[in-house]
C-alpha positions as CSV (number, residue, x, y, z in Angstrom):
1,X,-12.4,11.7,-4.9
2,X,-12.4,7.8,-4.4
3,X,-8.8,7.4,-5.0
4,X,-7.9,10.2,-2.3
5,X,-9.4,8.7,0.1
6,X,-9.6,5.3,-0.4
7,X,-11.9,2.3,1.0
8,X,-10.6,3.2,4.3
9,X,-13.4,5.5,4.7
10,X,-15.9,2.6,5.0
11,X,-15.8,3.9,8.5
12,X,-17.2,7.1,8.2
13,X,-19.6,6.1,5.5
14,X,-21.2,3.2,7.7
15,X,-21.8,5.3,10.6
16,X,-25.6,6.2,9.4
17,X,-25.8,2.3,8.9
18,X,-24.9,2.0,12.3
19,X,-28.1,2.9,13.4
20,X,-30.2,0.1,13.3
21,X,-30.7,0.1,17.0
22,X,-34.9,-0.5,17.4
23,X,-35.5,0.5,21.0
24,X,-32.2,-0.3,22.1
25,X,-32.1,-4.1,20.6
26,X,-29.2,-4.6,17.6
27,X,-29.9,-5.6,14.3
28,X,-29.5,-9.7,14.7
29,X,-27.8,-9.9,11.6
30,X,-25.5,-7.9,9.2
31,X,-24.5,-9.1,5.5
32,X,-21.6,-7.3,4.0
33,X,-21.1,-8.1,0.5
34,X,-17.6,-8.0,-0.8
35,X,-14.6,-9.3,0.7
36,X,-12.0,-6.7,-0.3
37,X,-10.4,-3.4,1.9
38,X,-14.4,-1.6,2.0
39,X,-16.1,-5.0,3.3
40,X,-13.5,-5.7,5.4
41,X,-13.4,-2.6,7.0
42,X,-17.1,-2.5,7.2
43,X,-16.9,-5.5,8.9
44,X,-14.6,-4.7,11.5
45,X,-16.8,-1.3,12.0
46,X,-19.5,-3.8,12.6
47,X,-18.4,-6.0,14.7
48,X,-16.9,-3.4,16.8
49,X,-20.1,-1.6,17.3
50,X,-21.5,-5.0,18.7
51,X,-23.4,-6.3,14.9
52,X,-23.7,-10.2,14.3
53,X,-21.9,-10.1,10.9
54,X,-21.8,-12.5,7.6
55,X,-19.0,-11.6,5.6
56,X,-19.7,-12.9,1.6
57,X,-17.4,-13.2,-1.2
58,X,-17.7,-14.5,-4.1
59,X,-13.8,-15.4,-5.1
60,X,-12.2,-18.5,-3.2
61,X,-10.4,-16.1,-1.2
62,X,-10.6,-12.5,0.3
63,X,-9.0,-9.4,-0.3
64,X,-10.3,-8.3,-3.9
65,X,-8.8,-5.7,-6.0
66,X,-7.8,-3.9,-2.9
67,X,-5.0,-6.7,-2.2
68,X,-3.2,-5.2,-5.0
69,X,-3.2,-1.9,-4.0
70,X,0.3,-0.6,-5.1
71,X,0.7,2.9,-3.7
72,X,-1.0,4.1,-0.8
73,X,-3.9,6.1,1.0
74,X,-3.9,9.5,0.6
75,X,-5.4,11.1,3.7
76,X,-4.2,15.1,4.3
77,X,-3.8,15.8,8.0
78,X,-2.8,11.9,9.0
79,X,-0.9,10.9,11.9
80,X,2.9,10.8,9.7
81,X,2.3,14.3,8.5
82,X,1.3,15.5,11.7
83,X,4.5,13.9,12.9
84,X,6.7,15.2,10.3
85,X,5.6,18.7,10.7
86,X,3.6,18.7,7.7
87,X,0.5,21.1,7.9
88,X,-1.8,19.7,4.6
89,X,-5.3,21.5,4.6
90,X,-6.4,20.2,1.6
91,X,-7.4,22.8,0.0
92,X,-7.0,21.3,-3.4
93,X,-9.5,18.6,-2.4
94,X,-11.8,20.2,-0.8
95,X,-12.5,22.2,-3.7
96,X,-14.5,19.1,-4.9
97,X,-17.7,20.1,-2.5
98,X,-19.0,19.7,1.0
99,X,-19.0,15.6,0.4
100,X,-15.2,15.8,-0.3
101,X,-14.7,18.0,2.4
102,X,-16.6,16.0,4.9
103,X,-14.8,12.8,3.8
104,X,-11.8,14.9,4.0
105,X,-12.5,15.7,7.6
106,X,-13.1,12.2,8.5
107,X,-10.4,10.5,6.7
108,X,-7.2,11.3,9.3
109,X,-9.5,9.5,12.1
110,X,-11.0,6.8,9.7
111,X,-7.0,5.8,8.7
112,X,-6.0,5.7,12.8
113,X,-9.1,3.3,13.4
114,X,-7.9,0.6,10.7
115,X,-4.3,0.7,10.9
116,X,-4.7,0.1,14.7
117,X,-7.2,-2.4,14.7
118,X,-5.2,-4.4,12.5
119,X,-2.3,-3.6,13.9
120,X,0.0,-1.8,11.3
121,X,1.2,1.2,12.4
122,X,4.5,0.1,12.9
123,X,4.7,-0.7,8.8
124,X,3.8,2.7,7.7
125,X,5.4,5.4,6.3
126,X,4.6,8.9,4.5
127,X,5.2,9.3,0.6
128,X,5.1,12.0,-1.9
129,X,3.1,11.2,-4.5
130,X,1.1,12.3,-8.1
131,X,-1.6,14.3,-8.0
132,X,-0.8,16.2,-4.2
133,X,1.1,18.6,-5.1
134,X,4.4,18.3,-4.0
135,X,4.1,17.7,0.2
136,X,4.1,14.0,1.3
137,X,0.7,13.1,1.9
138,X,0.2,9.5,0.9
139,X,0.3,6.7,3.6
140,X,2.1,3.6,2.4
141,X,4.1,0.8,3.8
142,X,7.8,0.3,4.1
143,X,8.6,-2.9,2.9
144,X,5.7,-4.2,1.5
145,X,3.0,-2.7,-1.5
146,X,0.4,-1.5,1.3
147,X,-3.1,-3.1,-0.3
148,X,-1.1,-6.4,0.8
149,X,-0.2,-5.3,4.0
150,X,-4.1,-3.8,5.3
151,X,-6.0,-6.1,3.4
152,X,-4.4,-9.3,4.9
153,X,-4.0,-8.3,8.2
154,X,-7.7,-7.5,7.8
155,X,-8.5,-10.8,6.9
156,X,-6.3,-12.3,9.6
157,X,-8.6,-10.7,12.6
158,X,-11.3,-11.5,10.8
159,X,-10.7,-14.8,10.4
160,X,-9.4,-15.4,13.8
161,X,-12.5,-13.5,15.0
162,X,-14.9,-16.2,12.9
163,X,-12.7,-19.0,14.3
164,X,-13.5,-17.9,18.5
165,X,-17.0,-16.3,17.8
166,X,-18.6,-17.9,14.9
167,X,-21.9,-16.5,16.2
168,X,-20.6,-13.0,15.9
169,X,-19.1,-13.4,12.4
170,X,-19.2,-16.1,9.2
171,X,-17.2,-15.6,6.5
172,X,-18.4,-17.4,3.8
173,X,-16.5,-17.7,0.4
174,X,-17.1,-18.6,-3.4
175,X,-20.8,-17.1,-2.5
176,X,-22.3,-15.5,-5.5
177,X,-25.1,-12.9,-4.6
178,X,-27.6,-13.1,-7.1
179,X,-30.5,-10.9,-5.2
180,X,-32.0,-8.9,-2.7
181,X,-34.7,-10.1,-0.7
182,X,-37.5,-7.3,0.8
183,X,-39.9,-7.5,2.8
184,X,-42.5,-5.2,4.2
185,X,-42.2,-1.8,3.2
186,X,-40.1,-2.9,0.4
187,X,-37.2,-3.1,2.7
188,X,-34.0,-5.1,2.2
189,X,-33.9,-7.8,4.4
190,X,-31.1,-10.5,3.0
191,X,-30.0,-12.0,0.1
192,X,-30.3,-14.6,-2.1
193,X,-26.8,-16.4,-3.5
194,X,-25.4,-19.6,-4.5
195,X,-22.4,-21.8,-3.6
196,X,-21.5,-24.9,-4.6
197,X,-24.6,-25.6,-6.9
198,X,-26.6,-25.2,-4.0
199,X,-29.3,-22.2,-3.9
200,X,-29.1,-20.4,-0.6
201,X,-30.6,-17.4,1.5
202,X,-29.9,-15.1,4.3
203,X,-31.7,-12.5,6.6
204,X,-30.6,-9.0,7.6
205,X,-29.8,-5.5,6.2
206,X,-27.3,-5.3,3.6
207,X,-24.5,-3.4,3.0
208,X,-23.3,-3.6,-0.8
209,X,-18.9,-3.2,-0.7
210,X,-18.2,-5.5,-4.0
211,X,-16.1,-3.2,-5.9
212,X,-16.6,-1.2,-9.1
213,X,-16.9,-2.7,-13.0
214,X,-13.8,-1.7,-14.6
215,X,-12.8,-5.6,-14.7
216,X,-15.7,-6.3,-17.2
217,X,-15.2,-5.4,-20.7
218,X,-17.7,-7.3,-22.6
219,X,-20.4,-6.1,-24.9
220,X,-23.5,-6.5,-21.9
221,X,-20.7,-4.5,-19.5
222,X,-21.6,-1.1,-17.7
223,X,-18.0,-0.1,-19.7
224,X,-20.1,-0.6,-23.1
225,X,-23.5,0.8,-21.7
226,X,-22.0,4.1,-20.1
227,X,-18.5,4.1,-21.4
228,X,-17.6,2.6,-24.7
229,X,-14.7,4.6,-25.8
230,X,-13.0,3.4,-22.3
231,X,-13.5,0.1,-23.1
232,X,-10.9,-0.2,-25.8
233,X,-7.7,0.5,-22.8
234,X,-6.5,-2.2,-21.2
235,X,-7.5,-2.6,-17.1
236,X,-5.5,-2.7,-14.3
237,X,-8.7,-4.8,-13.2
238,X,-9.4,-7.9,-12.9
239,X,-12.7,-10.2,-13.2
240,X,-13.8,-10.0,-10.1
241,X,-14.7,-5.8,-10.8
242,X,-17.7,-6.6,-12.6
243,X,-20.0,-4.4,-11.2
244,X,-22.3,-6.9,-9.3
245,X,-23.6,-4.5,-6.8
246,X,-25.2,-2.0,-9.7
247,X,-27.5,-4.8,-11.0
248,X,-28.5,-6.1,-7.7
249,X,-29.2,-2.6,-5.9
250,X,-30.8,-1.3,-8.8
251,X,-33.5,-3.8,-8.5
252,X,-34.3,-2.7,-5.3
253,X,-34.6,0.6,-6.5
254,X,-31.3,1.9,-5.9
255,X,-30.0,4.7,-8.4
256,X,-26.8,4.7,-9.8
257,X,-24.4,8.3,-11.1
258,X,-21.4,9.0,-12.9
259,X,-20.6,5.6,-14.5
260,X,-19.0,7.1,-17.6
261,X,-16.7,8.2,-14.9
262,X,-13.3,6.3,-14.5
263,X,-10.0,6.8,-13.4
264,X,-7.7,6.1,-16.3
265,X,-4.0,5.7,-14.5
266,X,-0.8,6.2,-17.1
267,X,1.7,3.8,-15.0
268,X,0.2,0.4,-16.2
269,X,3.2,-2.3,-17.2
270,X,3.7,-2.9,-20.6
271,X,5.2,-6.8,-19.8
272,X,7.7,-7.6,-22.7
273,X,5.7,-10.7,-24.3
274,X,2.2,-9.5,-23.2
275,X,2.0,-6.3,-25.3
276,X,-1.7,-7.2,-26.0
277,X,-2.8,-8.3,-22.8
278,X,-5.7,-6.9,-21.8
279,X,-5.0,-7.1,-17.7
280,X,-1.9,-4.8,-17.0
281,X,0.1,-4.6,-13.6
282,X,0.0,-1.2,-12.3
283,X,3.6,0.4,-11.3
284,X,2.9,2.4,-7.9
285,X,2.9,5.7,-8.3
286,X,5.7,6.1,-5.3
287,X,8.1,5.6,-8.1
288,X,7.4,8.6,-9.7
289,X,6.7,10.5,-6.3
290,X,10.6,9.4,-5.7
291,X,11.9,10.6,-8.9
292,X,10.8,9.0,-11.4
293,X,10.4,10.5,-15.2
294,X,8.3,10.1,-17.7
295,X,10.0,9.8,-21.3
296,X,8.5,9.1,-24.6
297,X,10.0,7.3,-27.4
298,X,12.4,9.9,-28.3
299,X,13.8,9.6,-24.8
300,X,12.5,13.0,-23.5
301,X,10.1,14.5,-20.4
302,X,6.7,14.8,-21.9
303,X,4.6,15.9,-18.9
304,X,5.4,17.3,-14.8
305,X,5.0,13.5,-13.0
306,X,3.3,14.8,-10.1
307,X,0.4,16.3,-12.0
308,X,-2.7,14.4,-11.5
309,X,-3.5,10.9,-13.2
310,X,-5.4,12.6,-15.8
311,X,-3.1,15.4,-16.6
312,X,-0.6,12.5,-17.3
313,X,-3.2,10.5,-18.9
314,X,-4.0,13.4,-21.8
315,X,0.2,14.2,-22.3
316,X,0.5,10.7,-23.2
317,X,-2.5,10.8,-25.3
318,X,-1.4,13.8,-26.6
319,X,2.2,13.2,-27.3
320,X,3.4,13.7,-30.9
321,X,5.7,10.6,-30.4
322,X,4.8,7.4,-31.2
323,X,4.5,4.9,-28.0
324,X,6.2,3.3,-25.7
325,X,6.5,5.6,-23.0
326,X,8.7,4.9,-20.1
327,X,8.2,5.2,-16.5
328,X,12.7,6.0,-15.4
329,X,13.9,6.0,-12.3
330,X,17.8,6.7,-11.9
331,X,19.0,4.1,-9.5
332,X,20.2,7.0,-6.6
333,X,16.8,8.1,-6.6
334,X,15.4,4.5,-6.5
335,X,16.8,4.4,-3.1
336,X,13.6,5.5,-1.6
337,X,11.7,2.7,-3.2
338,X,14.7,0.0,-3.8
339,X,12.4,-3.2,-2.6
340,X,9.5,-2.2,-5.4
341,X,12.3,-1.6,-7.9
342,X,13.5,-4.9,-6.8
343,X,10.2,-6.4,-7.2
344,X,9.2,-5.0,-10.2
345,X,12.7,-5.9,-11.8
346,X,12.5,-9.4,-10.3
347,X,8.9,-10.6,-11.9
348,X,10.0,-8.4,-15.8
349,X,7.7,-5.2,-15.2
350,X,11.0,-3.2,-15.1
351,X,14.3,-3.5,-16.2
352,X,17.8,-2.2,-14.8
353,X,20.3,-0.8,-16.9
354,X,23.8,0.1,-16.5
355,X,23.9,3.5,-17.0
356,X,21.5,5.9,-18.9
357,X,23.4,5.8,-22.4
358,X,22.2,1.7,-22.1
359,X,19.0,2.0,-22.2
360,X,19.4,5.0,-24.8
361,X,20.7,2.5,-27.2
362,X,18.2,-0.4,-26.6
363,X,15.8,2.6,-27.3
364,X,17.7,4.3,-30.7
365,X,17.9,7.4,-29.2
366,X,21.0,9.8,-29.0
367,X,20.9,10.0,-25.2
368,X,17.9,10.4,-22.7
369,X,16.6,13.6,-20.5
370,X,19.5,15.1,-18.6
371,X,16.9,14.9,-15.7
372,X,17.4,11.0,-15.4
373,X,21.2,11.3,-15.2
374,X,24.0,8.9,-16.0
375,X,24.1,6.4,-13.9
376,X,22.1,3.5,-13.5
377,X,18.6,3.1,-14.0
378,X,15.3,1.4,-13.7
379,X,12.6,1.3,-16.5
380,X,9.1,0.1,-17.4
381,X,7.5,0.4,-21.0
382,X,4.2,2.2,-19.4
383,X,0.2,2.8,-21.3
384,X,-3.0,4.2,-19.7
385,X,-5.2,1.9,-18.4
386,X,-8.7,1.6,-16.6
387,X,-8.1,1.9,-12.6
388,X,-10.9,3.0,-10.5
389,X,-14.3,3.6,-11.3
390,X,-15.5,7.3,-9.7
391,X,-19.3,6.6,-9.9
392,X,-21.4,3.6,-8.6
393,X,-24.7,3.7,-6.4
394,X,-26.1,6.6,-5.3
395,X,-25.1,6.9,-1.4
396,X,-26.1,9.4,0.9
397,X,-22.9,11.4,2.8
398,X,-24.8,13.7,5.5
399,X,-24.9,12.1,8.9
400,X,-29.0,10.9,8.4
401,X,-27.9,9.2,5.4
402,X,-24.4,8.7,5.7
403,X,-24.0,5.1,3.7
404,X,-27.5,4.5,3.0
405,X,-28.5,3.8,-0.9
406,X,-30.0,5.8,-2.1
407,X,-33.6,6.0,-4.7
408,X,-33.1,8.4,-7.6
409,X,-35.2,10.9,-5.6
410,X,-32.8,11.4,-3.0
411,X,-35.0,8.5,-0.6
412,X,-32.8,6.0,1.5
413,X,-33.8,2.7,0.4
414,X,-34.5,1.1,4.0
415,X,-31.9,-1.9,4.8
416,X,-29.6,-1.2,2.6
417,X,-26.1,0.5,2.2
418,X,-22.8,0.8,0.4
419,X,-19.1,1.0,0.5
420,X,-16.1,1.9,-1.4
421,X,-15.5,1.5,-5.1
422,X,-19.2,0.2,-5.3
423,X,-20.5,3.9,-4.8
């Protein structure tokens, strides 16, 4: 459900951690762990809601995996469909349970809130994409890959927010957590973490939002505990998605669920040169929602390439012909998404060809599916690869618990909650 609805929804999940009003005084402090698009948001949330905030990363920089973002957020009944006449009532979604529905309900508002906070609205446009059937339902950005867009205008409030008010909000970088503090009760009241060489604490309820563990995939990882057979694809990943906030949480008594669940996505960039790599650049999935085919070796549709990720995932793995597959786009259709072509042809993860019959040839095929055409065309050698991860900590989604963490027996562990790919 993660991928549907994205990090934005920090927002809806925080609002149980929003009450830590004690007869009417405000929690002094607030730590938010994890400087990408969840503790961002969270942050802003925070702030909003009148919280004192420190903002920790552990990278030199913020933004983590969610700078990357390539396609979108998919949120059914958003602003842009509402606009375009489009009436989405996500019933394929909400099929997941009363936790999907309820972030389903959420998510139009949630979107609103951040993209005018920040400021963005006027960047935004509505795509089709995989996996929503076949109405435009994904938010993305016009000129720009969106997790760029959000992510950095996040971190340019923030920051300008840290620069005037430095008592409301410290953002402090290349700040490793390395544990939970408690106190009485065996609440969570700060953290330990180090920076510089230098051993360091601070006080106040947590909030985990460091991202999932489908970066690690060394023999200690939660990939090789819960997952080994994912372990041996490539990830789309990079180090920072190490699964920091599982270990720290869970010795505080925090349970964790469904960590042998994780997204596998098909479009990941074989990079002529770096067949091997183990870190693969994903191609956004607007591509195919613009027209985009999917062809295997012998030059021919496999698969429909708006089925789901894991529909396209199993064709692929299923697929009698031998690899590569390619992602094609015929240049008319690439219209919709020319700049991403233009990027992606630019930095080597595609290539343009002439006309259809050229890339045939560089392939040794007769000709390619009549569905790309003749003209000219776009292409990227694609594999699976490791995306998202769908488990994490146990969170709570009702409003009494809404983005507390959870104990194994259903209890909130006071002071301390969790956001985004973390959960």
């Amino acid at each position: 459900l993660k991928q549907h609805i994205g990090s934005i929804c920090a927002r809806r999940v925080l609002r149980g951690a929003l009450q830590w009003r004690a007869g009417g005084a405000m929690a002094e402090r607030v730590i938010v762990v994890g400087g990408g698009l969840a503790g961002l948001s969270a942050a802003c949330e925070l702030l909003e809601q009148g919280c004192n905030v420190y903002l920790l990363e552990k990278e030199t920089n913020l933004g983590g995996n969610s700078s990357k973002a390539t396609c979108g957020i998919a949120a059914p009944g958003n602003a842009l469909q509402r606009a375009s006449g489009v009436q989405d009532a996500a019933k394929d979604l909400c099929a997941d349970g009363p936790a999907a529905q309820a972030l389903i309900q959420a998510g139009p508002g949630d979107v609103q809130w951040i993209t005018s906070v920040l400021g963005v609205d006027s960047e935004l446009v509505l795509r089709l994409t995989p996996g929503h059937g076949r109405q435009p339902r994904t938010i993305g950005t016009k000129t720009h890959f969106p997790g760029a867009v959000v992510t950095y205008a996040a971190i340019h409030v923030l920051q300008q927010v840290a620069t005037a008010k430095p008592d409301r909000l410290q953002i402090i970088t290349s700040a490793r957590v390395t544990g939970l503090t408690k106190g009485s009760g065996g609440k969570v009241c700060g953290v330990a973490f180090e920076q510089g060489g230098e051993k360091k604490t601070l006080n106040g309820s947590v909030v985990m939002a460091s991202g999932g563990y489908a970066g690690d995939l060394s023999a200690t990882s939660v990939l090789s505990k819960y997952a080994p057979t994912l372990k041996q694809l490539p990830t789309t990943n990079d180090e920072r998605a190490s699964g920091d906030a599982l270990a720290l949480c869970t010795s505080a008594g925090a349970a964790v669920e469904a960590l042998d669940k994780v997204e596998v996505i098909p479009t990941a960039a074989i990079i002529p040169g770096q067949d091997d790599a183990k870190f693969k650049v994903v191609i956004s999935d607007a591509i195919s929602g613009a027209g985009g085919k999917l062809l295997n070796a012998q030059g021919k549709r496999f698969v429909e390439e708006l089925a789901t990720a894991k529909e396209r995932t199993a064709a692929m793995q299923a697929s009698t012909a031998s690899p590569p597959f390619r992602l094609v786009i015929s240049a008319k259709d690439a219209t919709a998404v020319q700049w991403m072509c233009d990027f992606y042809t630019q930095r080597k993860v595609m290539k343009k060809y002439g006309s259809a019959a050229e890339l045939a040839r560089e392939m040794g095929v007769p000709n390619l599916d009549a569905s790309v055409g003749t003209g000219p065309v776009f292409s990227a050698m694609i594999t699976p690869a490791l995306y998202s991860c769908q488990g994490g900590l146990k969170t709570g989604w009702q409003q009494a618990s809404a983005g507390k963490v959870l104990t194994a027996a259903g209890a909130p562990v006071p002071g301390l909650y969790a956001a985004g790919e973390a959960t």
